[in-house]
TORPA-692223 format. One line per 4 residues: their letters; for each residue x, y, z of N, C-alpha, C. Coordinates in pm, whole numbers, padded with zeros to 5 digits. Example, Ala and Ser with C-alpha at 12.3 -4.5 7.8 and 13.67 -1.06 7.14 Angstrom:
<sites>
as = 01319:-00569:00780:01230:-00450:00780:01320:-00330:00780  01285:-00225:00708:01367:-00106:00714:01290:00003:00787 .
</sites>
This chain:
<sites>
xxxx = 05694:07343:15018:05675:07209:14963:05811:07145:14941  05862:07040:14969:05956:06934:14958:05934:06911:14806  06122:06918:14741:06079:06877:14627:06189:06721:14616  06118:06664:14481:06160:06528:14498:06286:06536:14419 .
xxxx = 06343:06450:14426:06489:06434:14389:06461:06339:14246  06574:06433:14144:06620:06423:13978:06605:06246:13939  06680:06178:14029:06715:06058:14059:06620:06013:14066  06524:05988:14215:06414:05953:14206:06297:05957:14108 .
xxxx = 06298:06002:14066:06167:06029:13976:06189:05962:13849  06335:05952:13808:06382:05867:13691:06380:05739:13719  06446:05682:13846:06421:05549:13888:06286:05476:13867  06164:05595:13904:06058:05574:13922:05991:05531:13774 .
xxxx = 06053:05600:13697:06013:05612:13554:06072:05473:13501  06140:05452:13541:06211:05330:13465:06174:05200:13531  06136:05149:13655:06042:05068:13692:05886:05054:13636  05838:05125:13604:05657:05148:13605:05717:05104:13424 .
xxxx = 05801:05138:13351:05822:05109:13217:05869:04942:13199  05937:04899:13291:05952:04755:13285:05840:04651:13301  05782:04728:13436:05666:04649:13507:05519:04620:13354  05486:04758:13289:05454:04778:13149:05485:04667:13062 .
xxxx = 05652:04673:13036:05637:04618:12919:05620:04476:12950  05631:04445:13070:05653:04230:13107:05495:04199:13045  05427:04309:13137:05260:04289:13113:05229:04278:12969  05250:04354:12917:05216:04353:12716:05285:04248:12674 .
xxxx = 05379:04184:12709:05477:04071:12647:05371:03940:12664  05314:03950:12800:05281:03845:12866:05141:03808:12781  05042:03944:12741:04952:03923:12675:04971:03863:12527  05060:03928:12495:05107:03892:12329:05128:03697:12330 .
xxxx = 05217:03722:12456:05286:03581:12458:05169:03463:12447  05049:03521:12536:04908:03421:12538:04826:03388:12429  04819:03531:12349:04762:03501:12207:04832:03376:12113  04928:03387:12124:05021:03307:11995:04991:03206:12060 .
xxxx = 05014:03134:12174:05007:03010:12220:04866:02962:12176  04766:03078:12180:04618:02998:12133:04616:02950:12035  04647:03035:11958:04640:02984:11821:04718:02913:11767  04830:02830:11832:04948:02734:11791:04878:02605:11843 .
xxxx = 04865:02608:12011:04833:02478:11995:04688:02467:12124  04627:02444:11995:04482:02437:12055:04492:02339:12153  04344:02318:12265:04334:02200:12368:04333:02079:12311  04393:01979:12343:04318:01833:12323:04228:01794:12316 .
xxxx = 04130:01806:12394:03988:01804:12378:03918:01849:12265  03949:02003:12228:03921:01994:12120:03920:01956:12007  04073:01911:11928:04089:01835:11836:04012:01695:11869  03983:01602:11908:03914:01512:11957:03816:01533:11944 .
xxxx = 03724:01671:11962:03589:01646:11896:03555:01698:11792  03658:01754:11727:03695:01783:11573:03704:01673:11501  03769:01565:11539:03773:01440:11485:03629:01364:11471  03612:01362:11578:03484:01312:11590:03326:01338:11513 .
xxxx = 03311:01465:11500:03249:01508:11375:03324:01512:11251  03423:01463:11221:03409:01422:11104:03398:01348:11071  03398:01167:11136:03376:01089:11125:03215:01014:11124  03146:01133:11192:02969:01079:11205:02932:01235:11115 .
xxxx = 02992:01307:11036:02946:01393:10927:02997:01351:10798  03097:01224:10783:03110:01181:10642:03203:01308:10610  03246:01419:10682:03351:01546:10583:03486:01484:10581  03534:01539:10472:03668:01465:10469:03780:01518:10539 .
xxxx = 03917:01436:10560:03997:01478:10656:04082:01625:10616  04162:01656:10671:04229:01795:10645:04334:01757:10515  04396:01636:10527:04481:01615:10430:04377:01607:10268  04268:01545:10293:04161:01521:10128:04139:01644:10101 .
xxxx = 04106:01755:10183:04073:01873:10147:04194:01957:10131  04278:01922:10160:04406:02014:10123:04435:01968:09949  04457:01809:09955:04424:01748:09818:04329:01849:09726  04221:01832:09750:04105:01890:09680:04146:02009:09629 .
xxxx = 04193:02112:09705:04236:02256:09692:04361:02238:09605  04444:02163:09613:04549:02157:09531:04502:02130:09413  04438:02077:09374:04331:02010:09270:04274:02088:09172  04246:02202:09247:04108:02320:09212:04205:02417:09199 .
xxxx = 04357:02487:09221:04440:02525:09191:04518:02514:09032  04523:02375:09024:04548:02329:08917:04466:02362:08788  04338:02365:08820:04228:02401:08703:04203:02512:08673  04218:02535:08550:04208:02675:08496:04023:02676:08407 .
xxxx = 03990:02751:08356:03876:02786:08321:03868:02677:08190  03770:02603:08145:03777:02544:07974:03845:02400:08034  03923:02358:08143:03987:02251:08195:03905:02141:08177  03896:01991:08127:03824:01905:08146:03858:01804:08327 .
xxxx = 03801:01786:08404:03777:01693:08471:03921:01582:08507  03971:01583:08595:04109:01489:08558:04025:01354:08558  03946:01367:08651:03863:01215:08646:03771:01153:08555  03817:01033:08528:03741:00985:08429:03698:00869:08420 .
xxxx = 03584:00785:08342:03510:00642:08377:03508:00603:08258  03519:00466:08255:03488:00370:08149:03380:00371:08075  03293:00372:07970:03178:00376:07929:03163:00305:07806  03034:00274:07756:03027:00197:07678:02961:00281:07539 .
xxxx = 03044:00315:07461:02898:00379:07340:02871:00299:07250  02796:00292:07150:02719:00221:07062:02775:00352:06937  02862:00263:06860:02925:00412:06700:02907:00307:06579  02983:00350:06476:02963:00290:06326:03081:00258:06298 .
xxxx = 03123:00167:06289:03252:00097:06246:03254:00122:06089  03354:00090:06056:03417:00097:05894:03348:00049:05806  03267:-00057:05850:03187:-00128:05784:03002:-00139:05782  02995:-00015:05876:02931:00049:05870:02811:-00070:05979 .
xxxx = 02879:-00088:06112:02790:-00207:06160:02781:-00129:06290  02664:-00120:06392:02651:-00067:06512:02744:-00147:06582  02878:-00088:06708:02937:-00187:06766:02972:-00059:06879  02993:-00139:07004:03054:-00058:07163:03208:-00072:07113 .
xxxx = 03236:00065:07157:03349:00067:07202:03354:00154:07337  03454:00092:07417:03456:00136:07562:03577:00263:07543  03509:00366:07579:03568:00504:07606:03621:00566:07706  03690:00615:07778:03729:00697:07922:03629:00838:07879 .
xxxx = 03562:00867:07955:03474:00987:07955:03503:01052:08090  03483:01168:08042:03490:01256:08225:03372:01208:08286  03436:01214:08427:03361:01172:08523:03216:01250:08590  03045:01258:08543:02987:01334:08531:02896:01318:08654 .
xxxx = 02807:01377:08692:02748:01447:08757:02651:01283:08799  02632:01180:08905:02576:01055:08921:02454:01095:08873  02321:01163:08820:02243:01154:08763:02244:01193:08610  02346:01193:08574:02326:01228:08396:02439:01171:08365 .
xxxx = 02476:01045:08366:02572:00966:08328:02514:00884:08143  02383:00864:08203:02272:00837:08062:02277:00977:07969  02289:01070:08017:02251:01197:07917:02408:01208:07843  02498:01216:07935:02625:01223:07863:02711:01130:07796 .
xxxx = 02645:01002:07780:02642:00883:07718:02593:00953:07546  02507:00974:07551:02402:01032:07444:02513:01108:07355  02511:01249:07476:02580:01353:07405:02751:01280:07354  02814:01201:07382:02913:01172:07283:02913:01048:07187 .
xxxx = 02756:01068:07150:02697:00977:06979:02688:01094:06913  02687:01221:06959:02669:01353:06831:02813:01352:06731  02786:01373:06618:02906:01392:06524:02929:01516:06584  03078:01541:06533:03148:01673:06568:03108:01701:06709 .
xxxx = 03089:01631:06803:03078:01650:06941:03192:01632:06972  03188:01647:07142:03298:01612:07177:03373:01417:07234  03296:01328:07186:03340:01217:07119:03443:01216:07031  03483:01332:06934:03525:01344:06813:03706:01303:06794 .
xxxx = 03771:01340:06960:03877:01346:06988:03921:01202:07003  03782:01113:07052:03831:01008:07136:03814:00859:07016  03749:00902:06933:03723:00797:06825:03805:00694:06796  03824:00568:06798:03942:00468:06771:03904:00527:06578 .
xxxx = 04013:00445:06511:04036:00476:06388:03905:00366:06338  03858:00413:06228:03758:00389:06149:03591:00368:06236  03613:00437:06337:03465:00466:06355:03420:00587:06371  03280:00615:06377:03226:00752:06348:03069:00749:06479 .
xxxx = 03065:00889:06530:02964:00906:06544:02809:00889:06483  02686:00850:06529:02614:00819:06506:02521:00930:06470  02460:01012:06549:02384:01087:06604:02454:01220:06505  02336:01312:06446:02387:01401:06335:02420:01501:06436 .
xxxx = 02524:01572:06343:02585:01682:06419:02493:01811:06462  02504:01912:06531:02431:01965:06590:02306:01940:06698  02284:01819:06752:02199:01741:06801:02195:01747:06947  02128:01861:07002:02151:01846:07127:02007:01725:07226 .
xxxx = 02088:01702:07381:02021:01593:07432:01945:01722:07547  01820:01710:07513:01684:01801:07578:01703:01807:07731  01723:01669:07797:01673:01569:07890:01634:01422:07859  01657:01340:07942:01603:01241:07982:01472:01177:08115 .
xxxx = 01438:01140:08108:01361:01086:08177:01279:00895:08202  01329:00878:08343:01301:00706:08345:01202:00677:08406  01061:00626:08355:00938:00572:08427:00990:00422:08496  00914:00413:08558:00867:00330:08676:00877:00190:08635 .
xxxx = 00828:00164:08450:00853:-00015:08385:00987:00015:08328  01091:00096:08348:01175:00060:08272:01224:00144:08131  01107:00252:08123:01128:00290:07972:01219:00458:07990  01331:00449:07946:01411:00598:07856:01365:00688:07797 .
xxxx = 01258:00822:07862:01227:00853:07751:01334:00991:07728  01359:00968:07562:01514:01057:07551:01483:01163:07474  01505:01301:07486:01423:01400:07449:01540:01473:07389  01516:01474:07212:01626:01575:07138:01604:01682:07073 .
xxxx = 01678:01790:07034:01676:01902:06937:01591:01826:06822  01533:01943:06750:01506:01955:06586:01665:01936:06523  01721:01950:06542:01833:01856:06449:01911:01754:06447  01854:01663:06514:01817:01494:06518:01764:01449:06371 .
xxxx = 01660:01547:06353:01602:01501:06199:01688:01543:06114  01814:01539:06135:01906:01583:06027:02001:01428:05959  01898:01323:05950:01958:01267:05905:01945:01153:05754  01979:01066:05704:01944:00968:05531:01852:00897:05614 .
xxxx = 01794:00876:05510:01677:00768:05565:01757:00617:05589  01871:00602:05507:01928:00445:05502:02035:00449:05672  02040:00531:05735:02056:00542:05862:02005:00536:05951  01898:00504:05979:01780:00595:06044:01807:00432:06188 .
xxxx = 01801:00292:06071:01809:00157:06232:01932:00162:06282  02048:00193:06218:02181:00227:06290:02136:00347:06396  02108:00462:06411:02105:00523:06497:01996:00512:06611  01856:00458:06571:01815:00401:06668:01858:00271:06746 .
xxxx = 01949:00195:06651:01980:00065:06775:02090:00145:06856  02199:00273:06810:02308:00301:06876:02227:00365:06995  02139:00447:06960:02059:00516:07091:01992:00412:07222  01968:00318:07159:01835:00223:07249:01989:00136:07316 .
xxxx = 02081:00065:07257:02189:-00008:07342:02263:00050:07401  02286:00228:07363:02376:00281:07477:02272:00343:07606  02178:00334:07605:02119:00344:07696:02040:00250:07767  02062:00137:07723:01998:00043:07793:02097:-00028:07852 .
xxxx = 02239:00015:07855:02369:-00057:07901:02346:-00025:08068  02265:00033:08132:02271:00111:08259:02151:00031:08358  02149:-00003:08413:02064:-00085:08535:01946:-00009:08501  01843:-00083:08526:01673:-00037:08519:01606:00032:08405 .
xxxx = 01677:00054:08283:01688:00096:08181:01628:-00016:08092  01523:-00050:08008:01489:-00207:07960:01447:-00131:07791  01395:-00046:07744:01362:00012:07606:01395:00186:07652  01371:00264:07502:01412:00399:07502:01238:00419:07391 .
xxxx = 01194:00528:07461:01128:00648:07412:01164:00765:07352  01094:00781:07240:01185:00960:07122:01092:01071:07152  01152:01165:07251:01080:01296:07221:01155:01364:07124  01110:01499:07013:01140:01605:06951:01099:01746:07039 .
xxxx = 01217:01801:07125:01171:01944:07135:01001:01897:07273  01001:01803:07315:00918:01759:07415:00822:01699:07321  00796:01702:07253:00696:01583:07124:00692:01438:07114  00603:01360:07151:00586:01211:07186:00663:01190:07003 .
xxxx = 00715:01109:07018:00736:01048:06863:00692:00901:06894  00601:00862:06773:00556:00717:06767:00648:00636:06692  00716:00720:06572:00802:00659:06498:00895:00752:06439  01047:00705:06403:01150:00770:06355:01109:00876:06236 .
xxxx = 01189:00993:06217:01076:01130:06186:01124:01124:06052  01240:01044:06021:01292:01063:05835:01172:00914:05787  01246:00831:05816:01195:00677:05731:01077:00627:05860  01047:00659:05911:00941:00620:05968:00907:00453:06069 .
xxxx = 01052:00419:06112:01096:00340:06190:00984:00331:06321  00845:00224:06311:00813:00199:06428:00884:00208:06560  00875:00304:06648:00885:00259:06790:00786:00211:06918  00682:00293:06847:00573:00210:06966:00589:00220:07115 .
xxxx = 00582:00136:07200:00576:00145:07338:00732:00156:07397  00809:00165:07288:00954:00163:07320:01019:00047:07247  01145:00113:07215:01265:00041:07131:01335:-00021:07225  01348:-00146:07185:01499:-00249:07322:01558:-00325:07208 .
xxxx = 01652:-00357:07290:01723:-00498:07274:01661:-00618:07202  01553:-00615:07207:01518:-00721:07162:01443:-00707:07026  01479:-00573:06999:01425:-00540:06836:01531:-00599:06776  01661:-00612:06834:01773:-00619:06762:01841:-00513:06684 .
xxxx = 01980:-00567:06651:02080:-00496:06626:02135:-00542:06500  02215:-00465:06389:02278:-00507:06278:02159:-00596:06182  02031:-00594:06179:02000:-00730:06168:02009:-00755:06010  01998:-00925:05982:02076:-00953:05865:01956:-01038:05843 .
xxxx = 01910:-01058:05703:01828:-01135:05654:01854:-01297:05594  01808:-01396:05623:01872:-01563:05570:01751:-01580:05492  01786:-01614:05365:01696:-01657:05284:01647:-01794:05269  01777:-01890:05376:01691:-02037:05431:01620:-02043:05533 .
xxxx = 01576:-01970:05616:01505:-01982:05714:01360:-01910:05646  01264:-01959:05741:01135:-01926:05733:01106:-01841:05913  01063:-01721:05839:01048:-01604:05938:00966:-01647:06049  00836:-01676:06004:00726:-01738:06045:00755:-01798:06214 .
xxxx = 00821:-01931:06149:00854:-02035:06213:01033:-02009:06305  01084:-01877:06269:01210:-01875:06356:01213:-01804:06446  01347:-01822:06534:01365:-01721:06629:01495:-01626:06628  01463:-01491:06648:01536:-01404:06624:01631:-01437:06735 .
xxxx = 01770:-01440:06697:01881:-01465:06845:02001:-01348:06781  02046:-01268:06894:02178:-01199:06855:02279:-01285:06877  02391:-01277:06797:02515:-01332:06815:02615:-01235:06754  02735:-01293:06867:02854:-01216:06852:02975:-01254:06786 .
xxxx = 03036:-01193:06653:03148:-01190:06577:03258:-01130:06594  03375:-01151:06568:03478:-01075:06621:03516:-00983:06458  03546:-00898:06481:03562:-00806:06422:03748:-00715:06437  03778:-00637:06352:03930:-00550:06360:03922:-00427:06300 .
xxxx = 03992:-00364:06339:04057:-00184:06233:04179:-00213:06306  04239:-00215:06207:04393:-00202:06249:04416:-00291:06368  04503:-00228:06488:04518:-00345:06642:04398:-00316:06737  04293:-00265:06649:04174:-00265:06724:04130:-00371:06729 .
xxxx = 04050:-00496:06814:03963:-00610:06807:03880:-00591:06897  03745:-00553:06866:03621:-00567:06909:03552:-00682:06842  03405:-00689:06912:03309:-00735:06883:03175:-00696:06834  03095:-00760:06698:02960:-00690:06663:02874:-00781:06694 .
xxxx = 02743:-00719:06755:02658:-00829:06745:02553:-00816:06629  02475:-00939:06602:02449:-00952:06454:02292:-00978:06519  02197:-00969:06499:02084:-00992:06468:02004:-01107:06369  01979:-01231:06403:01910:-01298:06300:01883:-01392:06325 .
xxxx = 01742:-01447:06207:01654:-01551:06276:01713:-01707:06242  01697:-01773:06339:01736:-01928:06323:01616:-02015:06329  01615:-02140:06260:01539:-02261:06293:01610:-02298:06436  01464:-02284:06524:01535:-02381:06706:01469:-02544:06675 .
xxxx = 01576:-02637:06652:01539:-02754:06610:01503:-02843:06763  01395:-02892:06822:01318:-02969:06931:01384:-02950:07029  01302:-02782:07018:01309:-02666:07117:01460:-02661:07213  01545:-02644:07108:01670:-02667:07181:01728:-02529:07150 .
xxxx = 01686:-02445:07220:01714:-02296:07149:01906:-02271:07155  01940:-02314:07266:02091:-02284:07297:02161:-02383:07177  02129:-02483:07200:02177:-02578:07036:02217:-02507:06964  02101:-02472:06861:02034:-02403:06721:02132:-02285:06780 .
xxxx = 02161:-02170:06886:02209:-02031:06860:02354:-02077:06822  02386:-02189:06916:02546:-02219:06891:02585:-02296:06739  02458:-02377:06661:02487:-02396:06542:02542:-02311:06450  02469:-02195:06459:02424:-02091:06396:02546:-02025:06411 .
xxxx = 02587:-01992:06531:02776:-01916:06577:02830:-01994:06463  02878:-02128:06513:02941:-02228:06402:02954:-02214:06291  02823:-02157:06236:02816:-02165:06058:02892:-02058:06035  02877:-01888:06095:02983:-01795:06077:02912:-01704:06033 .
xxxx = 02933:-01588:06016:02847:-01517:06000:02811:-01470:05802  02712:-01383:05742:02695:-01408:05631:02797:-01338:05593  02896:-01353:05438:02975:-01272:05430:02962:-01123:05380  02863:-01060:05379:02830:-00954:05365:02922:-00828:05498 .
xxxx = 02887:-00877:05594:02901:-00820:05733:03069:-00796:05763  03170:-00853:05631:03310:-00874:05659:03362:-00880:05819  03254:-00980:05892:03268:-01000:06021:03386:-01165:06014  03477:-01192:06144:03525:-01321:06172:03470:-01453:06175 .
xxxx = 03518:-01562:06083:03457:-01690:06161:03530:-01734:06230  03521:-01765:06351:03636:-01823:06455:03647:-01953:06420  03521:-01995:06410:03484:-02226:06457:03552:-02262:06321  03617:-02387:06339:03653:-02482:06249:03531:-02493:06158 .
xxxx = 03538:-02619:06100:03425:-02618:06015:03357:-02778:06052  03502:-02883:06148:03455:-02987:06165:03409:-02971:06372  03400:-02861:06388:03359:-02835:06510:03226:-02898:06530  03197:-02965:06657:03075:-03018:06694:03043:-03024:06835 .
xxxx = 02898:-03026:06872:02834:-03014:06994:02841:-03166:07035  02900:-03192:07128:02875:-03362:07158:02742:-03392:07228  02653:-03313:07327:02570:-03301:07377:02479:-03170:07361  02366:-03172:07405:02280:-03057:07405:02343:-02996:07528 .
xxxx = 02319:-02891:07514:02386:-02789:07616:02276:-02781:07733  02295:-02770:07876:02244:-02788:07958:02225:-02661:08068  02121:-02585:08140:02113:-02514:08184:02097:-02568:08335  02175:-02504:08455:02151:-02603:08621:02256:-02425:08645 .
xxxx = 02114:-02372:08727:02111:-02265:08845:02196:-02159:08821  02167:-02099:08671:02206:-02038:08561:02348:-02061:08506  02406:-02163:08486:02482:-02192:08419:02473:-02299:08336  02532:-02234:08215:02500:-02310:08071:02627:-02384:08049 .
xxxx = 02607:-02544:08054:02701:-02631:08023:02726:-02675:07874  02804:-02616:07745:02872:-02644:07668:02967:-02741:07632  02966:-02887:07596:03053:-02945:07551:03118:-02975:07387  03245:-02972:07307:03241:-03007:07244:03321:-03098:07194 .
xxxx = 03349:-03151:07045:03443:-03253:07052:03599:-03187:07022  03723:-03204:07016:03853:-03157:06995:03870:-03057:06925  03762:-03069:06784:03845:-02992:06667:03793:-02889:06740  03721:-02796:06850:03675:-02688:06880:03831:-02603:06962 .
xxxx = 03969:-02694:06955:04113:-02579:07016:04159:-02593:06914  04183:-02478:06952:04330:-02403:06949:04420:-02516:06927  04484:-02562:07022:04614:-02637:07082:04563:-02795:07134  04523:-02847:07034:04506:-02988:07118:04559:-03052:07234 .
xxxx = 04726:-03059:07174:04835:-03066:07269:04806:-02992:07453  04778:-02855:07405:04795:-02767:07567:04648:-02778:07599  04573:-02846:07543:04434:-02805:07565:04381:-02653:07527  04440:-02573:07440:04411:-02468:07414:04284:-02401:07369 .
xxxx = 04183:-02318:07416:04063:-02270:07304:04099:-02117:07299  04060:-02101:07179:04087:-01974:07146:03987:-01872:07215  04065:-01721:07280:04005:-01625:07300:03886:-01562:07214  03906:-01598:07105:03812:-01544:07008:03658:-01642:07029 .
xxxx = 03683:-01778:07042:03589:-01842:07068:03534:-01887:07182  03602:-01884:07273:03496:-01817:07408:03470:-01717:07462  03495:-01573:07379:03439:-01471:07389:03328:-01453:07316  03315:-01558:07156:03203:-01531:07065:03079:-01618:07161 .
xxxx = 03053:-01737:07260:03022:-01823:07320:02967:-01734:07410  03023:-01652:07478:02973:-01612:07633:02914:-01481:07630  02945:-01397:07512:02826:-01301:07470:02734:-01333:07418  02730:-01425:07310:02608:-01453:07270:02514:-01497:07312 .
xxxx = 02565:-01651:07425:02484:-01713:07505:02417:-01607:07599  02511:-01558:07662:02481:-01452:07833:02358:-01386:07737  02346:-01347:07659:02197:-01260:07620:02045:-01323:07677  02109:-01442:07686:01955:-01485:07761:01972:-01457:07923 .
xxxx = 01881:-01369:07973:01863:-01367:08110:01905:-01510:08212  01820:-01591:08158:01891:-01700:08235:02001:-01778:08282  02063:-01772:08146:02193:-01732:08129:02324:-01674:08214  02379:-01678:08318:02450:-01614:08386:02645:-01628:08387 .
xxxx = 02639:-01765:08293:02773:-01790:08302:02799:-01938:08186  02897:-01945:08153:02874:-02051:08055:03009:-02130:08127  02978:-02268:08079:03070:-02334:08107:03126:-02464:07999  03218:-02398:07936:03285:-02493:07830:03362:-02565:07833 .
xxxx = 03297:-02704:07775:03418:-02807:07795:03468:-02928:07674  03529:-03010:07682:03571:-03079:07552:03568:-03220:07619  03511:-03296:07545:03550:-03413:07520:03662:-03462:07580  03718:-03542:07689:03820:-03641:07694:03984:-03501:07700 .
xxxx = 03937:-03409:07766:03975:-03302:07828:03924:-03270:07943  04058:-03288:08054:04009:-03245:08214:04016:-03101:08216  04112:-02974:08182:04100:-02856:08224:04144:-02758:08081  04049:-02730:08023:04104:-02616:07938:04186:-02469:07980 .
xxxx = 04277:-02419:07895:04338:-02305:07875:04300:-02193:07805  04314:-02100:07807:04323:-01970:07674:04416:-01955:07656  04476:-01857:07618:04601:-01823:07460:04720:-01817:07595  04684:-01700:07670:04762:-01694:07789:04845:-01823:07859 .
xxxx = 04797:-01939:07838:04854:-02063:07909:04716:-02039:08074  04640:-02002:08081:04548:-01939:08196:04427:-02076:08218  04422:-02128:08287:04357:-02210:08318:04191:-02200:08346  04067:-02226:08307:03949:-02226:08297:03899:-02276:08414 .
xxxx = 03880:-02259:08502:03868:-02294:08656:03745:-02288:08695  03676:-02199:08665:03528:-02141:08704:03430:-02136:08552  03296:-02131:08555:03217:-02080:08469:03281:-01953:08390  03243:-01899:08245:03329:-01770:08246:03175:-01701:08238 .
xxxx = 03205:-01574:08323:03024:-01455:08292:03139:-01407:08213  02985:-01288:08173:03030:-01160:08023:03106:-01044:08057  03067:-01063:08265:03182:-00954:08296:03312:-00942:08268  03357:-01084:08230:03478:-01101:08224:03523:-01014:08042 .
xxxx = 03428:-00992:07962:03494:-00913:07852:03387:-00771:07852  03268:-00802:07929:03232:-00677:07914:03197:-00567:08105  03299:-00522:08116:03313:-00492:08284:03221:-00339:08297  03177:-00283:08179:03098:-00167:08180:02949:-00216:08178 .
xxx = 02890:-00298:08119:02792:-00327:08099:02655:-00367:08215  02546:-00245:08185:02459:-00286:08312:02499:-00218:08414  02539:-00098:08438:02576:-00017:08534:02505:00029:08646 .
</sites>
């Protein structure tokens, strides 16, 4: 047998090892390229489903994750919404104050409305100075539920009945206006523990087919009017705590003198409110309506004579008094916008130097309301 040569066989060895390793390089080399840079085509119809699936892009979801990184366990929500609650001022009068609340779940925005009227809830942090929760402490919210006309029915713990009987219309008007602040919402229903309640379980507060708005709020008794013969109208006072300035609305009946109901509510603003309520009178005292106020395709035309500014000179009216004007009025449905004007005055101002250009709506001081 011929034998092969030392040389050869090493040569041999060292070719078949090159030829080897190009091949394994070459495979390796193919993998990485896949996964670096995918086809065109594909990204393109990556895009494309996300745009007819509504998913969000790579950058929102990278967002998101950064987001969810950030949050540790017990974390509240960074997001948060405007809201309106119904609490007890200093003076012990039902009034909204607009809150930042975490941003909740689109069907229980009404339930978590509720839950921060509980005392010692978690409302407790967010309280402006001199107001208080409504709703007694320990008070949890069951559920809610909204029929078909409109009615809330709001379902609480056994310790709801934890409260004075001389409380009892403050917490039902705070319950029935913070929940009727929300679109399709028109009165509120009381369950206990799933229990129809006909009436409030301490003092025995009729509710009947449901509590609204139009039971009224704060309400105040006039010993010149005749019940009989009046009509109950809310109106709005300006009110303070400290550099707080809100608004209360007041509840109470007026004479409507030949059926001029908008007249008679704006008389009634004018006169000021009773001094019991240590609420604001804005109006002069020689303030006057030059005309009956006029309603054309829901806007309510207001005129009055001078002494109703501020600033004669700038044409000035005070913020206070066309904010007391455009809540009170806007309560009538029909109602959609008011439009105030003066006497032998082409364009009124507010405090700002801001020019009155348009009708003013209630959105303009109340932007939560009716959600």
């Amino acid at each position: 047998m011929q034998k092969r040569s030392p040389l050869l066989l090493l040569s041999l060895t060292v070719f078949l090892t090159i030829i080897l390793s190009g091949c394994f390089q070459g495979e390796q080399s193919l993998g990485n390229k896949g996964e670096i840079d995918p086809p065109k085509d594909a990204e393109a119809v990556d895009d494309l489903a996300n745009e007819t699936s509504g998913k969000a892009s790579k950058e929102e979801e990278n967002q998101k994750g950064e987001e969810g990184q950030k949050k540790t366990k017990g974390d509240t929500p960074s997001a948060t919404v405007d809201r309106q609650l119904y609490l007890l001022d200093a003076n012990g009068m039902v009034a909204s104050q607009t809150l930042e609340l975490p941003q909740p779940e689109s069907n229980t925005v009404a339930e978590q409305s509720l839950e921060y009227l509980v005392k010692d809830g978690p409302v407790t942090s967010l309280l402006p100075n001199g107001f208080q929760a409504v709703l007694p402490a320990g008070t949890q919210i069951l559920g809610l539920d909204l029929q078909d006309d409109g009615t809330m029915i709001v379902d609480v713990s056994e310790d709801f009945k934890n409260y004075k009987a001389e409380n009892e219309q403050e917490i039902l008007q705070a319950m029935t206006y913070t929940v009727t602040q929300f679109e399709n919402v028109d009165r509120m229903k009381l369950r206990i523990n799933g229990k129809k309640q006909g009436t409030m379980p301490v003092d025995g507060t009729p509710i009947g087919d449901g509590y609204s708005r139009v039971n009224g709020i704060n309400l105040v008794q006039s010993n010149t009017v005749d019940l009989l013969g009046a009509e109950p109208v809310t109106l709005y006072y300006p009110s303070a705590q400290g550099e707080n300035k809100y608004f209360v609305p007041v509840t109470q009946h007026i004479d409507v003198e030949d059926n001029n109901l908008y007249g008679s509510t704006i008389q009634a603003l004018m006169q000021g409110p009773v001094p019991e309520t240590n609420l604001q009178h804005v109006f002069n005292s020689s303030v006057q309506l030059t005309t009956d106020p006029s309603l054309k395709e829901g806007v309510l035309e207001v005129i009055f004579n001078q002494d109703v500014l501020q600033d004669t000179d700038k044409a000035v009216i005070s913020n206070e008094v066309m904010e007391s004007l455009v809540r009170t009025l806007t309560q009538d449905e029909a109602v959609e916008a008011v439009e105030v004007k003066v006497e032998d005055v082409e364009t009124l101002f507010n405090e700002n130097g801001e020019p009155y250009t348009e009708p003013v709506t209630k959105q303009t001081f109340i932007s939560t309301e009716k959600l």
